[in-house]
C-alpha positions, 0 to 999 in steps of 0.5 A, spaced: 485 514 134 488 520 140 490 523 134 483 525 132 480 526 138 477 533 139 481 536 145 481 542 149 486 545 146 483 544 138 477 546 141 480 552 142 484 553 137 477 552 132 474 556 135 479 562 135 480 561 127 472 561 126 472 567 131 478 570 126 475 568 120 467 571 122 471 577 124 474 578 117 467 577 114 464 583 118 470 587 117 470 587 109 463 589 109 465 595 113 470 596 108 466 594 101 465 600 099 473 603 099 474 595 097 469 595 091 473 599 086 478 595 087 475 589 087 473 591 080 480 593 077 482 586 080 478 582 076 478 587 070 486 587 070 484 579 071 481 579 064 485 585 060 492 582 062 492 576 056 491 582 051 497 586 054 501 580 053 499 579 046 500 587 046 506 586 048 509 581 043 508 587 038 510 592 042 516 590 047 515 596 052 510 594 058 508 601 059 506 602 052 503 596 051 499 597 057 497 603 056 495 602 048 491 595 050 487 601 055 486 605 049 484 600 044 479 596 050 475 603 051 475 605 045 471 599 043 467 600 049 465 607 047 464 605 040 459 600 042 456 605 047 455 609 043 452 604 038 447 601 043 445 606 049 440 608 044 438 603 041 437 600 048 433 606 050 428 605 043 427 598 045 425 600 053 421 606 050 417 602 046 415 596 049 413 602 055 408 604 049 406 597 047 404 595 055 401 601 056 396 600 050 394 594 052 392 596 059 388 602 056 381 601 052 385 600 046 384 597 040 391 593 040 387 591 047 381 589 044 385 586 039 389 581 044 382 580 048 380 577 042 386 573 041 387 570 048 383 566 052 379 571 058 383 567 063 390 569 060 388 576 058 386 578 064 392 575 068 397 578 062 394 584 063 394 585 071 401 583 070 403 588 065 398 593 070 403 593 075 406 599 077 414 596 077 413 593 070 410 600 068 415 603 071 421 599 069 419 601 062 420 608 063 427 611 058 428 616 065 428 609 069 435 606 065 439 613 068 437 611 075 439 604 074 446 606 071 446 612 077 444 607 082 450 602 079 455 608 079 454 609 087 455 602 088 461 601 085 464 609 087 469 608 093 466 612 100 468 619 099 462 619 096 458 622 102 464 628 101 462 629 095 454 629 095 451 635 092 456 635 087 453 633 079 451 626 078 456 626 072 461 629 077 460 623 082 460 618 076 468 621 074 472 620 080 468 613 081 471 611 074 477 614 074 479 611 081 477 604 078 481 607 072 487 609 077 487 602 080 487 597 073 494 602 071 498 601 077 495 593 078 497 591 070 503 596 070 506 591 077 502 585 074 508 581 072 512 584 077 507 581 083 505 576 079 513 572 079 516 576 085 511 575 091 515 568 091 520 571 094 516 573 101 515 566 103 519 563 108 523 557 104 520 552 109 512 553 107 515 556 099 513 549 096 507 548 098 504 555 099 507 556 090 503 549 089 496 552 092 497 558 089 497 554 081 492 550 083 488 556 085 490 560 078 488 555 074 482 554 076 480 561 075 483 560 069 478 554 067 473 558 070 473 565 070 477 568 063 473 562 059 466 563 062 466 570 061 468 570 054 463 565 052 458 568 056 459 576 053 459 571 046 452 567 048 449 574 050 451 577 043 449 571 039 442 572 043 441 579 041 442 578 035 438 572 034 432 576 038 434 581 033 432 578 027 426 575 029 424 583 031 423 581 038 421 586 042 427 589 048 432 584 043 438 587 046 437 588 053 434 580 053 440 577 049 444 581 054 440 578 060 441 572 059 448 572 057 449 576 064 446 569 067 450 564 062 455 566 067 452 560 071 451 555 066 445 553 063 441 558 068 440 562 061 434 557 061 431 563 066 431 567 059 426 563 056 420 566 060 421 573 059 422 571 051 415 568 051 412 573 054 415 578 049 414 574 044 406 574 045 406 581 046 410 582 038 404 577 036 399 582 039 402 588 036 403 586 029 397 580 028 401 574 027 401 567 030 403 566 036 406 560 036 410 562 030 413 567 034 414 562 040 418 558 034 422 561 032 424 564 039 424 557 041 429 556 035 434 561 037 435 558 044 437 551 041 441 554 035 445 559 040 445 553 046 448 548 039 453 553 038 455 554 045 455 546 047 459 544 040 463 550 038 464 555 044 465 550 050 470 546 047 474 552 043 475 556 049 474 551 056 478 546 053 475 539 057 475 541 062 467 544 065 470 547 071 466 548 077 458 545 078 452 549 077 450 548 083 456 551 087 456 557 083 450 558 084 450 557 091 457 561 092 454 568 089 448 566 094 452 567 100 457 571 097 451 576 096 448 576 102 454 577 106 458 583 103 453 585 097 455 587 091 462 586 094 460 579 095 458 578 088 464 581 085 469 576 090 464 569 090 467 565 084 476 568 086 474 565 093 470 559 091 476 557 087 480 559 093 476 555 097 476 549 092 483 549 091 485 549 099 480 544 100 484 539 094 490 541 097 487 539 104 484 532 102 491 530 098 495 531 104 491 527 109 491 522 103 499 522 104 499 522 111 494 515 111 498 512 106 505 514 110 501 511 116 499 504 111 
């Protein structure tokens, strides 16, 4: 009983440590915008190191391999840049068109007026009238949020170089992430197998023991989640694709992003309805054949990600509960940011593998004690 009394001393002590640990929050916010870059390369060598190695058994030297698998890596970005930016921007261009039609006197108005119920229409068409929706349809818009993306994730020297071009700007924020990711692989395995050697031989066990309880729920979570997030985003573009649902690409890819917390991705089905409705009304077909097949390509997409993806790339293991994802980028975010963003899931692990070892060591104190 004494031992779980809560005496002057660790009341203290508990106090100091949440002292200390509110200060470091506090103090990472000042510093997100220098930690952000780095922040990115991290997670970015995170998921690139895998094919390194791969690189790596054909081509034995780390350097080249590193740097043939960087190559390789943005060479396939730029590809698929190329192919989809303008795609994407014909998508955004032309549902601007479309919503600006059905608000004006049109014909494709009085099309719809007749089709919908008064109610439906007028709510639809306040909708649509809203100055936000009109604006995010604007193809100018698409740049200021890549702009708006590219300040977030630039270091802070970005107040010494204001009145530079943009582009500029967007060159020394990217080749510092670039920076950053070549030397974190280059040392990657180096790190990874030396930072043992730092630790003192008495906590050496227990601290290896935490730090591989850690890794390896990253790698249940975060390298499986992210490969079957990028491969359910691409399933859903291509799905909306071939059904020619208007913003086909930037939806799929939408609910990709949000496939990152599982099942979230039912959020995606309002906008797909809506844009649904409006392909109904641009091209005079029914409805509720368009909601169909809408509806049939989320079941085909979530058949293959629960029966093929899931198994295949998670293994048995579903790793960390919705609920706790969702609630760690809430609070993540609203702490640091978009800094916060990028290090909720790591911590969260962090957190729950501290948290396992905690609740493991008080099991073998009571049974030591029995």
């Amino acid at each position: 009983m004494t031992n779980n009394l809560y005496t002057f001393d660790r009341v203290i002590r508990i106090s100091i440590t949440a002292a200390l640990l509110w200060g470091l929050v506090l103090l990472l916010g000042y510093l997100s915008d220098v930690l952000i870059p780095f922040a990115v390369a991290l997670l970015l060598a995170y998921l690139i190191n895998p094919l390194v190695n791969l690189t790596q058994k054909v081509v034995k030297n780390h350097f080249a391999s590193v740097f043939i698998t960087l190559f390789s890596v943005l060479i396939i970005l730029t590809l698929l840049t190329w192919l989809f930016i303008p795609m994407i921007m014909n998508e955004i261009g032309h549902m601007g068109r479309v919503l600006s039609e059905l608000i004006k006197n049109s014909n494709l108005s009085e099309q719809a007026a007749r089709r919908l119920p008064p109610d439906l229409w007028q709510a639809f068409k306040d909708f649509a009238a809203k100055k936000e929706i009109q604006d995010f349809f604007k193809t100018d818009n698409f740049w200021k949020i890549v702009e708006a993306i590219i300040r977030k994730v630039l270091p802070g020297v970005w107040g010494l170089i204001t009145g530079t071009v943009s582009f500029i700007m967007g060159a020394v924020g990217f080749a510092v992430i670039g920076l950053y990711l070549v030397f974190l692989l280059l040392d990657y395995q180096k790190i990874r197998k030396g930072w043992t050697d730092l630790l003192p031989s008495a906590y050496k066990g227990e601290v290896i023991s935490f730090v591989e309880d850690f890794d390896s729920a990253m790698n249940r979570y975060f390298r499986a989640q992210v490969a079957v997030a990028a491969i359910v985003g691409i399933l859903f573009s291509l799905g909306f694709y071939i059904i020619k649902l208007p913003m086909a690409i930037v939806l799929g890819l939408f609910i990709g992003l949000l496939n990152m917390v599982p099942y979230l991705q039912i959020v995606g089905f309002i906008p797909a309805l809506l844009f649904a409705l409006v392909n109904a009304i641009e091209t005079g077909s029914s409805f509720w054949v368009e909601s169909g097949l809408t509806v049939l390509i989320f079941v085909i997409v979530q058949i293959i990600q629960d029966a093929l993806l899931v198994p295949k790339i998670m293994g048995k293991v579903t790793g960390l509960n919705p609920a706790i994802i969702l609630l760690s980028l809430s609070i993540w975010g609203k702490l640091l940011g978009i800094f916060g963003l990028l290090i909720a899931l790591p911590m969260t692990c962090l957190f729950l593998a501290y948290y396992r070892r905690f609740l493991l060591s008080i099991g073998k104190k009571s049974t030591n004690q029995t």
